[in-house]
C-alpha positions as CSV (number, residue, x, y, z in Angstrom):
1,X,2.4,8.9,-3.6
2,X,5.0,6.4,-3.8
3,X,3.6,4.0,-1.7
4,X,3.6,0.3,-3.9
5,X,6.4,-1.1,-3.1
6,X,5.9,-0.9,0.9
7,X,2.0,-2.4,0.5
8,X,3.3,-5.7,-0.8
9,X,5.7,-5.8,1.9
10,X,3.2,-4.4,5.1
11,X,0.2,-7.4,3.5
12,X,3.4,-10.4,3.2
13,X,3.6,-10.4,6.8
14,X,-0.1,-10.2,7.9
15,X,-0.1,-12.1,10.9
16,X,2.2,-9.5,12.2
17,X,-0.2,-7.1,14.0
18,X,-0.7,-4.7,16.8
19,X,-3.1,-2.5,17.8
20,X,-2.2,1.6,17.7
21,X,-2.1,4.1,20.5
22,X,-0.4,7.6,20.3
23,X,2.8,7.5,18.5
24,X,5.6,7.9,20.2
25,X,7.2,11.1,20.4
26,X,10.0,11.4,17.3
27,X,13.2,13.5,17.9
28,X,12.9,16.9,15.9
29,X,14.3,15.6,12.8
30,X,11.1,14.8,10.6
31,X,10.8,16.1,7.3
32,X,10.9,19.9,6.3
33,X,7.5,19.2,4.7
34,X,5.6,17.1,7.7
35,X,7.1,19.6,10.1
36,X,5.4,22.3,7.9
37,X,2.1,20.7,7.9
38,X,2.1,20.2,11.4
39,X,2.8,23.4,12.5
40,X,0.0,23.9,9.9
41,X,-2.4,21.9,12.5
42,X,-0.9,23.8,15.6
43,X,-2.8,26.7,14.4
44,X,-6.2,24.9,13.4
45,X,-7.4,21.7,12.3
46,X,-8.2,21.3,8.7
47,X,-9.0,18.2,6.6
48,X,-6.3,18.4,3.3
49,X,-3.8,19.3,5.9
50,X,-4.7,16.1,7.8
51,X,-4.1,13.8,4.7
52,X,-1.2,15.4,3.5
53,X,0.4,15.2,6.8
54,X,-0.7,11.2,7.0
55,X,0.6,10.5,3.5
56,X,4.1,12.6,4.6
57,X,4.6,10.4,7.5
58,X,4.0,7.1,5.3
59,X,6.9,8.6,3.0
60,X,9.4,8.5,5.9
61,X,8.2,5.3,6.7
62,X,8.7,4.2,2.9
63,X,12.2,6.0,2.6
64,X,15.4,3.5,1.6
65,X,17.1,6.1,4.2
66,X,14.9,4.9,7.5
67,X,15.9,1.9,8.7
68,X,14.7,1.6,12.2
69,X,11.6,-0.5,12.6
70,X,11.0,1.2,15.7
71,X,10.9,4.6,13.9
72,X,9.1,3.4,11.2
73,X,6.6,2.1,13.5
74,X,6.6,5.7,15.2
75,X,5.9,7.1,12.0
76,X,3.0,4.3,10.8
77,X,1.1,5.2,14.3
78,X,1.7,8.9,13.8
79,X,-0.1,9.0,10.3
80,X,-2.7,7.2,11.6
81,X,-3.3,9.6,14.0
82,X,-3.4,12.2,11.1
83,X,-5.9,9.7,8.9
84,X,-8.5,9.3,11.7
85,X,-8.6,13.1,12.1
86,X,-8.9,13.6,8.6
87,X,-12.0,11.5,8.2
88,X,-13.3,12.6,11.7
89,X,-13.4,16.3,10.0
90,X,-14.9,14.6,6.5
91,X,-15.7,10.7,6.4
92,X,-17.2,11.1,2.7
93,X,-13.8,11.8,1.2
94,X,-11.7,9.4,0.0
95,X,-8.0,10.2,1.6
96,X,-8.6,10.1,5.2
97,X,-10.3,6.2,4.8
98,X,-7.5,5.8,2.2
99,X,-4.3,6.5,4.3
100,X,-5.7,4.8,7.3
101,X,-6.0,1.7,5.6
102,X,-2.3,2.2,4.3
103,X,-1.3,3.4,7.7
104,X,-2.5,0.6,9.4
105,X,-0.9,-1.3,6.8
106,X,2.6,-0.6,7.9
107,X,1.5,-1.0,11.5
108,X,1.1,-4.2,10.7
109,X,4.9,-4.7,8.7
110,X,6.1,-3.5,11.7
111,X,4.7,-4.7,14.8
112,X,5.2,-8.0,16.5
113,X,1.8,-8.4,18.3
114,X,-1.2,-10.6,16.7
115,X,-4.2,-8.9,16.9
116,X,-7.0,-9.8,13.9
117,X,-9.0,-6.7,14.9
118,X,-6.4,-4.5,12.8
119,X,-6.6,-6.4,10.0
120,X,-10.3,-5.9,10.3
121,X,-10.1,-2.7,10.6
122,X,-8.0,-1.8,7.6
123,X,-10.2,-3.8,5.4
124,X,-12.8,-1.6,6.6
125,X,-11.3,1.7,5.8
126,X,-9.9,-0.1,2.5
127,X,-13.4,-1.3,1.3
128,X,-14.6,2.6,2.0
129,X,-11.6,4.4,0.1
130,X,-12.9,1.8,-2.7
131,X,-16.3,2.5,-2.3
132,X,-16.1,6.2,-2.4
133,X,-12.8,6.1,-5.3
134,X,-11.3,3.1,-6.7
135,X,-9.8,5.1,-9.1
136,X,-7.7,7.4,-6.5
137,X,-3.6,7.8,-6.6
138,X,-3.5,5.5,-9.5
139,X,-6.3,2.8,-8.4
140,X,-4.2,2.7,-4.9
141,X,-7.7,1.1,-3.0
142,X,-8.0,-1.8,-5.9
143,X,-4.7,-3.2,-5.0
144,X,-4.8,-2.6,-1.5
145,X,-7.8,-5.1,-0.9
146,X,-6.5,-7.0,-3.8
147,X,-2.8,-7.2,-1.6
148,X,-4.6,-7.5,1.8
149,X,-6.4,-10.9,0.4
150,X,-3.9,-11.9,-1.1
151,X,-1.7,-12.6,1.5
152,X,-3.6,-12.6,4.8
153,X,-4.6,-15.5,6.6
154,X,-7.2,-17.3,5.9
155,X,-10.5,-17.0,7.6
156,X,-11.4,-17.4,10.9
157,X,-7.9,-15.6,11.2
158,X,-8.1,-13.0,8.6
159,X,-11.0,-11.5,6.4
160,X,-13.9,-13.5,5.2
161,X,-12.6,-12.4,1.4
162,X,-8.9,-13.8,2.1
163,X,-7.5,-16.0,-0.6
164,X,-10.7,-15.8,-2.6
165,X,-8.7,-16.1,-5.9
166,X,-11.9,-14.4,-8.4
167,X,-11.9,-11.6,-6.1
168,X,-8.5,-10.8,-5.8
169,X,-7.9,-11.4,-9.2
170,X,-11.2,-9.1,-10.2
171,X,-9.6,-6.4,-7.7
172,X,-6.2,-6.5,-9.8
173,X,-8.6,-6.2,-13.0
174,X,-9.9,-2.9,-11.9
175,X,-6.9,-1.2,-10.7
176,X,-6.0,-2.0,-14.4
177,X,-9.0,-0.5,-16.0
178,X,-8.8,2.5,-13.2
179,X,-4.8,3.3,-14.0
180,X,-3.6,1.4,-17.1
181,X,-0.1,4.0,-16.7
182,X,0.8,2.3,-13.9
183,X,3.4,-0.3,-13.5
184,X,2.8,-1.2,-9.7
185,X,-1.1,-2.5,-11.1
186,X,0.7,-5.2,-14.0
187,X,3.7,-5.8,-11.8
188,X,1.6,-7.1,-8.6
189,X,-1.4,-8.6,-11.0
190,X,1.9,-10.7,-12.7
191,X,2.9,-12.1,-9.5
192,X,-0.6,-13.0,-8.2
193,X,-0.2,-15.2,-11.3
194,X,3.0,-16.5,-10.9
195,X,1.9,-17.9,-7.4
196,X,-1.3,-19.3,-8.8
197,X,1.2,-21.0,-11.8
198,X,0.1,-19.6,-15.1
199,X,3.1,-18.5,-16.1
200,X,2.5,-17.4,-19.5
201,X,0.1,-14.2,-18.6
202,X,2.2,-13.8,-15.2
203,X,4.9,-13.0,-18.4
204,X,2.1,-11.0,-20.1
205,X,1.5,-8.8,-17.5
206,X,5.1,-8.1,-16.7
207,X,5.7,-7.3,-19.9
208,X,3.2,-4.6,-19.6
209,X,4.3,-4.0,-16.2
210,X,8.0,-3.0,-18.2
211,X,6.4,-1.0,-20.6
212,X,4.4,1.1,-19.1
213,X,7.3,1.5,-16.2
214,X,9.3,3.3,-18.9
215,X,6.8,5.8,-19.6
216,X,6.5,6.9,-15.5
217,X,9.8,8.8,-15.6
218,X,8.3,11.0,-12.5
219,X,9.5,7.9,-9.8
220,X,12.1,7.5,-7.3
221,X,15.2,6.1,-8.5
222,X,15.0,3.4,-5.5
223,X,11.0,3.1,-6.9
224,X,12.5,2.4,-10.4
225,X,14.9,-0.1,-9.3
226,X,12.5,-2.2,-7.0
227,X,10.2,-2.6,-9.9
228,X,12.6,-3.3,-12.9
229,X,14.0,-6.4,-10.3
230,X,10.6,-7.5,-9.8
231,X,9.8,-7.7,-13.7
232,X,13.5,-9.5,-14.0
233,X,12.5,-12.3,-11.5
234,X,8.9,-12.8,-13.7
235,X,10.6,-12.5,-17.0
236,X,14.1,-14.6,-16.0
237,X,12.3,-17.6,-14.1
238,X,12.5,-21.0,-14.6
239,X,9.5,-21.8,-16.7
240,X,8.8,-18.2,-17.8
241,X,12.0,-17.6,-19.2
242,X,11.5,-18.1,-22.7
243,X,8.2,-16.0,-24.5
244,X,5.6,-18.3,-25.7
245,X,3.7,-15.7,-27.8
């Protein structure tokens, strides 16, 4: 799923939370595919067609095309909607407590009510999609706790775990080892260490970050161009601008 890009974004703005009630009814001009799937559901409720209808909803929200925060809000809500009734049919799969956690995620991005209850919440289903896979969609749980501490607030306001440097850094570590391929794992590890000011293996990782991105020819164009800026600002920087190898 290509969902990277929008995680950094939903975790920078953490204290930006609200809590999530039925989605508001969209105008009939949803995707082909989520239409599909939830005519799908009009017929009988089934778990993979649960999932995939959360993770198609998260795609509109992700699309360069969408720019409405109201409809991307609309769309956040109504994948959560689709999560929880994924995991209520199977909790001891990984997707449902997977896209919940992202869903609520976006929520967040999106909303303009503080509530620390949400945030709660999608550490919760994050920590179980971890427990049960860290290795799922490319190590997508690793970096989701690793983004949520990260950049939430600091206890009492946000999780115990929040800005705990080893763990965060040890979260980035395993979505590594779980998807080496992946460019989204060395591009978010390398600017974790640009914040924390050690330059040299914030330059490491985006190097790896850029090679490894030239091997994933499967991604978006939009996808492609987000990440090679993000490796340009690491690599082109001030202080990290010239290799010291």
């Amino acid at each position: 799923m290509s969902r990277r890009p929008l995680l950094a974004l939903a975790f920078a703005l953490a204290f930006a939370l609200l809590g999530a009630g039925c989605a508001t009814p969209l105008p009939q001009d949803d995707d082909p595919e989520l239409l599909e799937l939830e005519a799908s559901l009009a017929k009988g409720d089934d778990f993979d067609t649960r999932w995939q209808a959360a993770k198609a909803c998260l795609e509109l929200v992700e699309s360069p095309t969408l720019k409405s925060s109201s409809r991307k809000l609309d769309y956040a809500q109504r994948a959560l909607e689709h999560a929880e009734a994924a995991i209520a049919l199977d909790n001891r799969r990984v997707e449902g407590h997977y896209y919940r956690a992202y869903a609520l995620g976006l929520v967040l991005d999106n909303s303009t009510l503080p509530t620390r209850g949400k945030m709660l919440e999608l550490e919760k289903s994050g920590k179980k999609a971890h427990d049960i896979d860290p290795a799922f969609d490319d190590a997508a749980p690793c970096l989701l706790l690793a983004l949520l501490y990260q950049k939430a607030p600091p206890w009492p306001f946000g999780p115990e775990l929040a800005r705990e440097e080893d763990v965060i850094e040890g979260l980035f570590k395993q979505a590594i080892e779980h998807a080496p391929h992946c460019a989204e794992n060395y591009l978010c590890y390398a600017e974790f260490l640009t914040e924390q000011e050690r330059e040299h293996e914030a330059r490491k990782m985006a190097e790896r970050a850029r090679d490894a991105l030239k091997a994933q020819t499967e991604l978006p164009p939009y996808e492609r161009l987000d990440r090679s800026r993000r490796i340009r600002a690491i690599l082109g920087t001030g202080k990290v601008s010239q290799a010291r190898d």
